[in-house]
C-alpha positions in Angstrom: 140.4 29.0 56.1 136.8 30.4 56.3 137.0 30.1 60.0 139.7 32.1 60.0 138.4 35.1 57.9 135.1 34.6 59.7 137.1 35.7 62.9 138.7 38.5 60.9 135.9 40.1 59.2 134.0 40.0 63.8 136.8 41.7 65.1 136.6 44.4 62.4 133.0 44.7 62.7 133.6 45.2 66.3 136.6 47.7 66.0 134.0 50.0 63.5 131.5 50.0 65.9 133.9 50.8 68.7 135.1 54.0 66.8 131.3 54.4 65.7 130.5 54.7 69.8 133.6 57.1 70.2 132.4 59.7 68.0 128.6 59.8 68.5 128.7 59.9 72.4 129.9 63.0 72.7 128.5 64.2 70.0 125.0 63.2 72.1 126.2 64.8 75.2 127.1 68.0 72.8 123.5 68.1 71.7 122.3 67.0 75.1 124.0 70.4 76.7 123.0 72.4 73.9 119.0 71.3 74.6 119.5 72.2 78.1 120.6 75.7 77.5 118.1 76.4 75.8 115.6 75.1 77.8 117.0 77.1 81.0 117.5 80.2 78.7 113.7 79.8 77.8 112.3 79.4 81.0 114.6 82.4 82.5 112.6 84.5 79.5 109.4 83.4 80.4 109.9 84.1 84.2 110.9 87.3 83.4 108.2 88.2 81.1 105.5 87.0 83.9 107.0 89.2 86.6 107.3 91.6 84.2 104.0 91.7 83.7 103.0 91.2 87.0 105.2 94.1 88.6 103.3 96.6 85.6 99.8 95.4 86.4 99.7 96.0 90.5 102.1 99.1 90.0 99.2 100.2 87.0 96.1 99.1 89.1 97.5 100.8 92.6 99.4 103.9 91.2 102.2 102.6 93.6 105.9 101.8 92.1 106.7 100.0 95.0 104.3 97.3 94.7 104.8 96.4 91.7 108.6 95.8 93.1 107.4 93.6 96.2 105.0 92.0 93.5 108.1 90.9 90.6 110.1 89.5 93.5 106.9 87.2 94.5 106.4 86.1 90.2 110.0 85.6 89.7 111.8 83.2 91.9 115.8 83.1 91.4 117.4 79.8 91.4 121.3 78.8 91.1 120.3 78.4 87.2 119.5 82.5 86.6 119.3 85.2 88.7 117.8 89.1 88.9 120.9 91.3 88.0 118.9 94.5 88.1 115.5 95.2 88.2 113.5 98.9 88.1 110.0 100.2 87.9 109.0 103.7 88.2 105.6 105.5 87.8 106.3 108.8 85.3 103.4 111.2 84.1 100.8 108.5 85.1 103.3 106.1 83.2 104.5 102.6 84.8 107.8 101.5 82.8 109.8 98.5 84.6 113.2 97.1 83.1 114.9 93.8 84.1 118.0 92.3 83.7 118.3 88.3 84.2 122.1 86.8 83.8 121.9 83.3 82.7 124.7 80.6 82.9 125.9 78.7 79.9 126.3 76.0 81.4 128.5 73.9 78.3 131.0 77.0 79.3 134.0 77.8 81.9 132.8 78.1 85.3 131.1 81.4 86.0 130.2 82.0 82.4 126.9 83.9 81.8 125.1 86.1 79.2 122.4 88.5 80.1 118.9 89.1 79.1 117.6 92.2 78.7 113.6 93.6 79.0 111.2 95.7 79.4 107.4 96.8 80.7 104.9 99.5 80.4 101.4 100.5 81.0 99.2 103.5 81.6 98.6 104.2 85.2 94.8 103.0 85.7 92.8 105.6 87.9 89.2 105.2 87.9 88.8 107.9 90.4 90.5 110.7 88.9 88.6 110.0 85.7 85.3 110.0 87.8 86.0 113.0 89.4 86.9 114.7 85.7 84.0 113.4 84.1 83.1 110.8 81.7 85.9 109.8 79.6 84.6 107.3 77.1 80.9 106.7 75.5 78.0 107.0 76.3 77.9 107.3 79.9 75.7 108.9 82.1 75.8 111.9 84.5 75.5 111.9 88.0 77.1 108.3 88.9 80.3 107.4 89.2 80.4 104.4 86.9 79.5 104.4 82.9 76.5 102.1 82.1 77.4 98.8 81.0 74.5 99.0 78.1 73.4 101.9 76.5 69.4 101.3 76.7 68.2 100.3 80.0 65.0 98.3 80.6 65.7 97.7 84.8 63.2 94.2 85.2 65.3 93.3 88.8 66.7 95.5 91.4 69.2 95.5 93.9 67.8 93.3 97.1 65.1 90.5 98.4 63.1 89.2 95.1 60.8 86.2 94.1 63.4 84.0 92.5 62.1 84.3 89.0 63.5 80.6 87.8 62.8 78.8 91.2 60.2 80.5 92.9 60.5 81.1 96.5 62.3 84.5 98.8 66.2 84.8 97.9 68.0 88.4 97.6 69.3 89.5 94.2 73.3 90.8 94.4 72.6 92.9 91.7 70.3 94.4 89.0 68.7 93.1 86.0 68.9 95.1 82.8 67.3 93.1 79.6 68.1 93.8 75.8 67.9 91.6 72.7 70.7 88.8 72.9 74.1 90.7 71.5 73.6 93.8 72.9 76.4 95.2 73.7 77.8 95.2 77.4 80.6 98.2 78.2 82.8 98.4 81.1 81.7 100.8 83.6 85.1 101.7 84.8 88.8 101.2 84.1 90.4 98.6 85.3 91.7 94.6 85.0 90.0 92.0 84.1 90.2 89.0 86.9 87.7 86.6 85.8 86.3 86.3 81.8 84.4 82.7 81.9 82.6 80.3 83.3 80.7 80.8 86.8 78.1 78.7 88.6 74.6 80.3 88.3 76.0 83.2 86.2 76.6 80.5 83.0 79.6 83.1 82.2 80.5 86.3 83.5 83.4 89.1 83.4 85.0 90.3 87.0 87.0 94.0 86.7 88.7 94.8 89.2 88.8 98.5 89.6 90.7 100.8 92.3 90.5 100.9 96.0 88.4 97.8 96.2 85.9 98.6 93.9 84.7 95.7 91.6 82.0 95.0 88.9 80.3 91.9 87.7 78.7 91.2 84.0 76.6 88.1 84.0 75.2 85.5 81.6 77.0 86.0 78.6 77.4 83.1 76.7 80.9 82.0 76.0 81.6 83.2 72.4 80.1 86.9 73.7 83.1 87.5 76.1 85.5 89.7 74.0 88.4 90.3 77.4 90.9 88.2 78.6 91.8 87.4 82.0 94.5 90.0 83.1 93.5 92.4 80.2 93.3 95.9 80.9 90.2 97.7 79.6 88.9 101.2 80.0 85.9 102.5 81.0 83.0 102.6 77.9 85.0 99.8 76.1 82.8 97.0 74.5 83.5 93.7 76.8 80.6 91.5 75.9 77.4 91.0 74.4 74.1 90.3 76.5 73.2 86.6 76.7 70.6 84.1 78.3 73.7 81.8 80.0 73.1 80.3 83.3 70.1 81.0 85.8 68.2 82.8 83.5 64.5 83.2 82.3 65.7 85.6 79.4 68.3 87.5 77.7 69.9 90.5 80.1 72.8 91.3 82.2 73.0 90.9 85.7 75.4 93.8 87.3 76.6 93.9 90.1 78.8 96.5 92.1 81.3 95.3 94.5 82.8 97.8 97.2 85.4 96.5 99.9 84.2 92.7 99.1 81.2 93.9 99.9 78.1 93.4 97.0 76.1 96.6 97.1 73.4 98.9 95.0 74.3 99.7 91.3 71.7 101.7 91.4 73.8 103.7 94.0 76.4 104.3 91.7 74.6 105.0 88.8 72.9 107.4 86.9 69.5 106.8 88.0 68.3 108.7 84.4 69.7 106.5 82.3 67.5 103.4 83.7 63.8 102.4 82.3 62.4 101.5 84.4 59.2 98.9 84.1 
């Protein structure tokens, strides 16, 4: 007799955990599906967003709308999961706007089944040139060079060209100039333009790289790391505080090492510069 209800009360254990399996497995596969979606939906946003961004930043830095297009069709690369439905950028009264629509699949849905996300971009046109041309447009910059001073008292202790390497001794040639000033002082940028590089750097201990227009480039060295107010990709204007002078690096004191870049090619600040705004000594 207790054999018998032993056998019983198995195969209803078994039949419970047979309807048990039933229910939950699709229930998992539900939920499974469900986490997918949004995990395709998500990325499709995020691609979006970075070509987005991308497209606005070339089309702001270069003035040129269709740049920006060749450059969103490089960021965002369509797969069988989403794909571009539209996409437009245009440059209006020194304006860059771009729109984009993605259509994404739901994939838990009949065959062919999409929604669509919608977005947008903008940014002001960046044109160091035409502002140099105009005249300064921020503080404190000088007269009679084409770039803004990165600090507003000079005390020039290196120039431009073949020095005494003040740390190691010995001939070497200096890529830029020296300008000293009490650790904190601040730094400005000397032109608008987009930040490319806001960290570390061998020899410089940290330094900011803006890139400007038409292959023109500056350099601000020897920050330390909790001095560097920009981002990478950050647009700044020219006058706008950036940093704070530091002793980072190869250095014998607090300043900031400048240096102008024009057509990859590292040449005087001095040259494009307001001579009478340096102190010489």
């Amino acid at each position: 007799m207790i054999g018998k209800l032993s056998a019983w009360s198995r195969t209803r254990r078994k039949g419970a955990s047979t309807v048990e399996f039933i229910i939950i497995l699709p229930l998992f596969i539900l939920l499974c599906l469900v986490i997918w979606q949004l995990v395709v939906a998500g990325k499709a946003v995020m691609d979006t967003q970075a070509a987005l961004r991308d497209a606005v930043r070339v089309a702001s830095v270069t003035g040129d709308a269709e740049k920006g297009k060749a450059q969103f069709k490089v960021t965002f690369v369509e797969d069988r999961q989403y794909q571009v439905d539209s996409f437009e950028i245009r440059i209006d009264d020194d304006e860059v706007k771009a729109w984009a629509k993605i259509r994404i699949p739901l994939i838990f849905m009949a065959e062919k089944s999409t929604f669509t996300y919608r977005s947008t971009a903008e940014a002001p046109v960046l044109n160091p040139w035409k502002s140099w041309a105009g005249g300064p447009t921020g503080p404190w910059l000088t007269s009679g060079g084409i770039l803004g001073p990165p600090v507003r008292t000079w005390i020039l202790t290196s120039r431009f060209g073949p020095r005494t390497d003040p740390k190691y001794g010995g001939r070497a040639f200096h890529k830029g100039i020296d300008l000293a000033g009490p650790l904190g002082t601040p730094i400005y940028a000397a032109a608008d333009g987009v930040v490319v590089h806001a960290g570390p750097g061998t020899g410089y201990g940290n330094y900011i790289k803006i890139d400007h227009l038409n292959g023109f480039q500056t350099i601000y060295a020897h920050m330390y790391a909790d001095q560097i107010y920009v981002r990478n990709g950050q647009r700044v204007t020219r006058g706008q505080h950036i940093a704070g002078i530091g002793n980072a690096g190869k250095s014998t004191g607090p300043h900031l090492h400048f240096e102008v870049i024009v057509g990859g090619v590292k040449v005087d600040p001095l040259l494009y510069v307001s001579r009478s705004s340096v102190a010489a000594r």
